[in-house]
MDTraj code that builds the backbone (N, CA, C; nanometers):
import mdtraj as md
import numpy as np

residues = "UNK UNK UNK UNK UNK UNK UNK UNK UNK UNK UNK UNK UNK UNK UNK UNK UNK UNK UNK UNK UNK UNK UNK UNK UNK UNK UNK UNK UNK UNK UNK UNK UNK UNK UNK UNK UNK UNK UNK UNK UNK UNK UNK UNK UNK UNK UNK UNK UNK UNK UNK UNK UNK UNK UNK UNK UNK UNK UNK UNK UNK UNK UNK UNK UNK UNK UNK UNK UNK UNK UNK UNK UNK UNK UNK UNK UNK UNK UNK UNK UNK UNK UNK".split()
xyz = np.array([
    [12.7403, -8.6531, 6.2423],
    [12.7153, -8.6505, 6.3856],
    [12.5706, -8.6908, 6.4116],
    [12.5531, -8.7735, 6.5112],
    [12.4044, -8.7894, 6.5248],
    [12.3518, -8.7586, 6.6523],
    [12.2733, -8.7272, 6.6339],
    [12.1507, -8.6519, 6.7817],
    [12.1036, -8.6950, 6.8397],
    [12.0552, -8.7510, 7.0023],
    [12.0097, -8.8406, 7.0374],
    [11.8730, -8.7736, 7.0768],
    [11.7433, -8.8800, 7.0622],
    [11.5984, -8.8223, 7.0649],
    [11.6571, -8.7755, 7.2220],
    [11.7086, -8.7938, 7.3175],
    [11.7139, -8.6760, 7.4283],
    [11.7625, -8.5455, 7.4330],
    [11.8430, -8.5332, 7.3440],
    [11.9026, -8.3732, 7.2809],
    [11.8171, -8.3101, 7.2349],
    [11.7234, -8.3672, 7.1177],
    [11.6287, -8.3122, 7.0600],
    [11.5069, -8.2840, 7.1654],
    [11.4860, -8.3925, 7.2550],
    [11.3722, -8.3165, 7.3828],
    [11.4115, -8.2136, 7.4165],
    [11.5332, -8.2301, 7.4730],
    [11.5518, -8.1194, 7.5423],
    [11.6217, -7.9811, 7.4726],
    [11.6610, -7.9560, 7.3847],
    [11.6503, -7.8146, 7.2988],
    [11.5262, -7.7688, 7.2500],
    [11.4253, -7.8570, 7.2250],
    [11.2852, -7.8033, 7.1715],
    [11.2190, -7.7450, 7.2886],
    [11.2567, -7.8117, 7.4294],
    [11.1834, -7.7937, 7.5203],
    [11.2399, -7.6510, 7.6219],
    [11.3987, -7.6325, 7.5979],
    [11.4718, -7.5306, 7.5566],
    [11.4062, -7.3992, 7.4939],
    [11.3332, -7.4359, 7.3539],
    [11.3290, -7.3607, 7.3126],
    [11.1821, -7.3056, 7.2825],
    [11.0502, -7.4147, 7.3485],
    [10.9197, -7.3988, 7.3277],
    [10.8881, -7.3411, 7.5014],
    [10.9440, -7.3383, 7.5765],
    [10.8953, -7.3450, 7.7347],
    [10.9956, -7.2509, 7.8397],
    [10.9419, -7.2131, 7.9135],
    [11.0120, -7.1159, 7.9871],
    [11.0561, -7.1818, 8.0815],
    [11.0080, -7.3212, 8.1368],
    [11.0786, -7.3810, 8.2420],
    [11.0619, -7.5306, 8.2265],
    [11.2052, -7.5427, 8.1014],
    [11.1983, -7.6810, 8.0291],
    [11.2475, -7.8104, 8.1660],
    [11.2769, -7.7854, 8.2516],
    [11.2987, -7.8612, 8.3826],
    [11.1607, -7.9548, 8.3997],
    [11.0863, -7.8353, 8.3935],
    [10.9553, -7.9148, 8.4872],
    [10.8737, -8.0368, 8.3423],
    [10.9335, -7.9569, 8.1953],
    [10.9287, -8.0092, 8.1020],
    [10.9489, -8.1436, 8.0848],
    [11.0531, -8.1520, 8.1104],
    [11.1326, -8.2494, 8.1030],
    [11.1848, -8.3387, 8.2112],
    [11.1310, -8.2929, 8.3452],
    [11.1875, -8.4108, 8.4271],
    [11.2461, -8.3665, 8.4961],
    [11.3175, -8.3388, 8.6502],
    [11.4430, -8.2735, 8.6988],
    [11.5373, -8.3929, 8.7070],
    [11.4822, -8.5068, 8.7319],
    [11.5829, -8.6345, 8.7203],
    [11.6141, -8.7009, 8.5673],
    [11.5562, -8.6244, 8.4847],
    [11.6148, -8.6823, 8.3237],
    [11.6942, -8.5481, 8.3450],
    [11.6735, -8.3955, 8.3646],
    [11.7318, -8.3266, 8.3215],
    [11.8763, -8.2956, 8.3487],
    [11.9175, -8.3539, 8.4916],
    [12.0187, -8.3742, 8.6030],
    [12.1041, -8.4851, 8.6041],
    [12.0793, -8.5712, 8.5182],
    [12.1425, -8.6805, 8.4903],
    [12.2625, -8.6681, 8.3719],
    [12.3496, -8.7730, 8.3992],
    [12.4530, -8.7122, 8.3028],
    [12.4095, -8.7283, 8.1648],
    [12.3506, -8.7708, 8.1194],
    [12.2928, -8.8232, 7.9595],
    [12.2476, -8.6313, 7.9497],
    [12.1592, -8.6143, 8.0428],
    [12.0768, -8.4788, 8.0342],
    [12.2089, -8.3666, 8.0138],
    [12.2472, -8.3851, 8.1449],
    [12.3776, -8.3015, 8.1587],
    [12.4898, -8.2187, 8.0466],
    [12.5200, -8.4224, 7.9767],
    [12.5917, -8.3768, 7.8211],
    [12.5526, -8.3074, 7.7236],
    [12.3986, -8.3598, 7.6967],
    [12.3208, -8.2806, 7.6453],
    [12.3345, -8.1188, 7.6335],
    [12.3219, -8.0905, 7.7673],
    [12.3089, -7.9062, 7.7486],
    [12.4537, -7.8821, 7.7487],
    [12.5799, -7.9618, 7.7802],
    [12.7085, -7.8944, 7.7849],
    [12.7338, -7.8877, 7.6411],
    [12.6902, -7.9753, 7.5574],
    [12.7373, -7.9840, 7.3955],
    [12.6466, -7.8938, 7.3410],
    [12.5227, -7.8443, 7.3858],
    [12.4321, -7.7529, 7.2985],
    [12.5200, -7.6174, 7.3402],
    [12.5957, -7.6391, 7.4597],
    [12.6248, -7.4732, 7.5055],
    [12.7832, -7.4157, 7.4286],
    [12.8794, -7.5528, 7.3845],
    [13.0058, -7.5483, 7.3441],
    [12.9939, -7.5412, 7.2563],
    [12.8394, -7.5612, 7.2071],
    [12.8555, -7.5673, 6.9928],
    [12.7541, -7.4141, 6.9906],
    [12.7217, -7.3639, 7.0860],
    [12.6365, -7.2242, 7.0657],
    [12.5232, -7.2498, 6.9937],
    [12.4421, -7.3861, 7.0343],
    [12.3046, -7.3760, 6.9992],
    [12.2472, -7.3004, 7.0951],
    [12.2716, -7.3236, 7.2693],
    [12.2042, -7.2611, 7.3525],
    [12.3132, -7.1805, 7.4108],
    [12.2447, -7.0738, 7.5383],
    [12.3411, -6.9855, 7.6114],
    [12.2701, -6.9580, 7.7290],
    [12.3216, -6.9475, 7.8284],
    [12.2473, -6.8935, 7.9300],
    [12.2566, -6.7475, 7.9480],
    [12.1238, -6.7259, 7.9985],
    [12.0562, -6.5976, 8.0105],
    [12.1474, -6.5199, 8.1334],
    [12.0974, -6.3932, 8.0738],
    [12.1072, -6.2818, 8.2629],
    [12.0788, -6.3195, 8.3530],
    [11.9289, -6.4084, 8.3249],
    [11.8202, -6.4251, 8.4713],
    [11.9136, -6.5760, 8.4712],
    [11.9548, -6.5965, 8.3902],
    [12.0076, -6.7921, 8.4466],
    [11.9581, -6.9188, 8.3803],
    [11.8829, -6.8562, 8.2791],
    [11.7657, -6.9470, 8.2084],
    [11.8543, -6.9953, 8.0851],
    [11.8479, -7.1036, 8.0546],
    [11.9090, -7.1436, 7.8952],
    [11.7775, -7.0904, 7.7699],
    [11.8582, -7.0478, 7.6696],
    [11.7903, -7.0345, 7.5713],
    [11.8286, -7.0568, 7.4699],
    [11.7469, -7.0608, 7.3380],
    [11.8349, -7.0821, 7.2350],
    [11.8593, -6.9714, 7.1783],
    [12.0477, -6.9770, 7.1052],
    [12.0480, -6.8935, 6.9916],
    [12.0173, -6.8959, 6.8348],
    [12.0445, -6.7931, 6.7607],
    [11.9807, -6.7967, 6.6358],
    [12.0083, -6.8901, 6.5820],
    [12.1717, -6.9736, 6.6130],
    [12.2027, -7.0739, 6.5557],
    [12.1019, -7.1875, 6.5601],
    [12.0746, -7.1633, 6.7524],
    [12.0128, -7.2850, 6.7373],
    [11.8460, -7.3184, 6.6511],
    [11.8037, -7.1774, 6.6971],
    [11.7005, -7.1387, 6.5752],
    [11.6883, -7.1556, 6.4797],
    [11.7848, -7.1906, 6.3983],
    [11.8162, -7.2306, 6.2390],
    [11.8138, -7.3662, 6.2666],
    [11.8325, -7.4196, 6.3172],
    [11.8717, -7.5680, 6.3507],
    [11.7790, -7.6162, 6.3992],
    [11.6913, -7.5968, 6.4706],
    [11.5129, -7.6495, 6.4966],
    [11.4648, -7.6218, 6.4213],
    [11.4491, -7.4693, 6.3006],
    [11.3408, -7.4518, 6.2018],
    [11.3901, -7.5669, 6.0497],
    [11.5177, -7.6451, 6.0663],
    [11.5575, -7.7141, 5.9768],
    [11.4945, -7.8649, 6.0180],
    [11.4848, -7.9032, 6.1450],
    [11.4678, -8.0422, 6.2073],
    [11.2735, -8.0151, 6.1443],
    [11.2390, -7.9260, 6.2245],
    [11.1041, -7.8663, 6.2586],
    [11.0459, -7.8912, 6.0721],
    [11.1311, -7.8400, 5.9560],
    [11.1326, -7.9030, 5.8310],
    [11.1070, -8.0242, 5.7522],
    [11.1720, -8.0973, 5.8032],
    [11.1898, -8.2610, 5.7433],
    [11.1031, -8.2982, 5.7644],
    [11.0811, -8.3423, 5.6524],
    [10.9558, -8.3951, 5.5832],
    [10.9270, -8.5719, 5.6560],
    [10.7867, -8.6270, 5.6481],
    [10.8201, -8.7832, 5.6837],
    [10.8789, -8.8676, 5.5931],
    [10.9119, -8.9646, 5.6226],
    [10.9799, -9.0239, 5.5122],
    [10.8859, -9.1088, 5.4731],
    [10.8584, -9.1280, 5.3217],
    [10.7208, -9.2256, 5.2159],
    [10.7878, -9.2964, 5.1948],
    [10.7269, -9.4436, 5.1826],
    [10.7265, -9.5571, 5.2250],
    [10.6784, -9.5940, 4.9794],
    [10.8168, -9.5296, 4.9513],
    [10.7457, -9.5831, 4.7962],
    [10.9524, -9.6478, 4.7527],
    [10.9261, -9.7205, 4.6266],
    [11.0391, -9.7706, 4.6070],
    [11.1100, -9.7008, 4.4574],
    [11.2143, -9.6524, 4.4898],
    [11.2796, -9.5756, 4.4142],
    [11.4252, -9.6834, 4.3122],
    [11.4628, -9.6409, 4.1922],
    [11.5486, -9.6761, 4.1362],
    [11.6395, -9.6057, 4.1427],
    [11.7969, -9.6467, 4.1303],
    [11.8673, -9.5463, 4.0771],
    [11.8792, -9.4399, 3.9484],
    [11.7899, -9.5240, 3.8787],
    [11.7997, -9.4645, 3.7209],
    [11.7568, -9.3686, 3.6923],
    [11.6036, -9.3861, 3.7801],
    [11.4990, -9.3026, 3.7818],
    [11.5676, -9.1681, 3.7500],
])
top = md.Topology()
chain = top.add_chain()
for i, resn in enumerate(residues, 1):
    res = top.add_residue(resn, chain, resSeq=i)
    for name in ("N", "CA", "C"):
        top.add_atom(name, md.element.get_by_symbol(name[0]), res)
traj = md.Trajectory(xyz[None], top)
């Protein structure tokens, strides 16, 4: 499955900011690209909305940014198979 750099804005921003809207745009965030975004973070239980109404992330998704938040850059050296 692959992630689009707007998913990834917006769960980090989800998950670094208390009011990832103003973060992020209200017209990126409101748009359907944005839209899908938080409906697929909310059906796969990365995020959930709050009491107060606020999205946040869960532990899942917590595991899942401290794994992205991980990866290393990728070096630019040339490898064999044999090696």
């Amino acid at each position: 499955m692959e992630i689009s750099p707007l998913a990834i804005v917006i769960v980090m921003n989800i998950y670094k900011y208390p009011n990832p809207i103003e973060r992020v745009g209200e017209d990126v965030w409101k748009s359907q690209a944005g839209m899908d975004c938080i409906q697929g973070f909310l059906s796969s239980g990365i995020i959930k909305s709050g009491e107060d109404g606020r999205l946040r992330v869960t532990e899942k998704g917590r595991v899942w940014i401290t794994r992205i938040l991980a990866t290393p850059f990728p070096t630019y050296s040339w490898s064999f198979p044999d090696d």
